[in-house]
Structures are given as C-alpha cells and as structure tokens.
C-alpha angles and dihedrals in degrees: 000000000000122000113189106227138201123253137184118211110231112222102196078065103040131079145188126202128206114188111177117174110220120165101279097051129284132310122208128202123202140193138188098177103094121145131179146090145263134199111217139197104241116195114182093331082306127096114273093222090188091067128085115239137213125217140166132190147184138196132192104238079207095060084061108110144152097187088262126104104196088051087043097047086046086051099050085045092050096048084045081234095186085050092045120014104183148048113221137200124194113182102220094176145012133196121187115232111180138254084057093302114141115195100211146187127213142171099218113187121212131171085350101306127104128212130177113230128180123210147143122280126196117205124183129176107220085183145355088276106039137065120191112200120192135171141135122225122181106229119199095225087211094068095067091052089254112153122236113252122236124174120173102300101345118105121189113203113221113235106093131194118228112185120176143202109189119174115186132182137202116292085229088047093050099049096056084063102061 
C-alpha cells in the first residue's frame, strides 16, 4: 500500500543550472539556494513509480550568479529582480514513466510571466528518507518577456538551458534537523 509523504527540498544539496550561448561562448549561471516541497508515492520506503507526484519550487533571482559581475548584474537587470524576486515552479501534472522517469508538467514564473513547460524527470532514492530529482529542460528566454541582452559586442542567443539536481528529505525527517 502506497502513502503519499511529505518532502523538503534541501537547498545546500540542490542545485540549478542556467547555460545561455552568446558569441563569445556560453555563460552559465548557478544556485544553490532552492527551497519547496513534494509529495511523494512510498511504497515500502521506496518510490511508488505508478503514482502521480506534487512538487513546488523557488528560486532568488539574486542567488543567480556566473562569477562575473558584469553578466550577473545584466542578468538581475534583465529578470527585474527588485520587481520580481523570485522564480517560481509549480508541478500541475505527473505521469509515470517507468525506470524511475516521471513526464511532467509545470507553470514556471519568471519576470512576472508564467508559462507552462513539460519535460522528464528523473527521480532515485539513495536511501528510506531522500529523493534526488534531476532533469534538463531548453527555455526560450523570450517567452517569459525577458528581453534579450546586449552589451557592447557581446550577443547572447535565447534559448537557454536550465538542468537541476534537487535532493529532498522527509518532512519528518527535516524537521528533526532543524
């Protein structure tokens, strides 16, 4: 019999990837601060693949950084970060897939504007109490009325890669640590 459970994400060991080309090669952006929840299928302390799952997610626009300051300062500009902080997930629909693949739907918000996106995800349980979720999914950055940057020579393309690694434990589990 399958409960579905409560899970935090855990942001030291969670991370969100932003790889955009521009002319001069590609720049890639990287968090650590992640924070939300999932509700998970457990079946016996492993994964119930044939249940759907629930999941949200933000994200600082202002953890977002590439270790330059000029790209990083473009970027903030760019998201409107004082105007809207944070880029948000909300998971809408699941479909189990199989070998621990997950099809998904999803309204992300970004500078104000949501979009809903569909995608793989990839979930494993290294152990009873953690979930580790990881996909990849190509955003056109002009869906989400986001400007296209442009400094001196320098000419960024918009499709934009975004690639996760999201670990989550038990709420219980959580909050024991706290």
């Amino acid at each position: 019999m399958s409960d579905y459970e409560s899970f935090a994400l855990v942001p030291q060991e969670s991370a969100v990837l932003i790889e955009t080309r521009s002319n001069v090669g590609p720049i890639v952006f990287g968090t650590l601060s992640v924070e939300g929840t999932a509700a998970l299928s457990i079946d016996t302390n492993d994964l119930d693949e044939t249940a759907a799952l629930s999941a949200s997610m933000r994200i600082p626009v202002a953890s977002l950084a590439s270790g330059n300051t000029l790209y990083d300062s473009e970027l903030r500009d760019r998201l409107e970060q004082r105007r809207y902080p944070w880029i948000t997930v909300e998971m809408v629909s699941s479909q189990p897939l199989g070998s621990g693949r997950f099809g998904a739907e999803g309204d992300v918000t970004i500078h104000g504007s949501t979009r809903r996106l569909s995608g793989t995800l990839s979930l494993t349980m290294p152990d009873a109490n953690t979930v580790v979720a990881r996909g990849q999914h190509v955003v056109d950055i002009r869906d989400f009325a986001i400007r296209l940057p442009s400094m001196l020579m320098l000419k960024i393309y918009p499709d934009v890669s975004v690639q996760f690694r999201i670990t989550a434990v038990r709420a219980a589990t959580a909050e024991k640590d706290i």
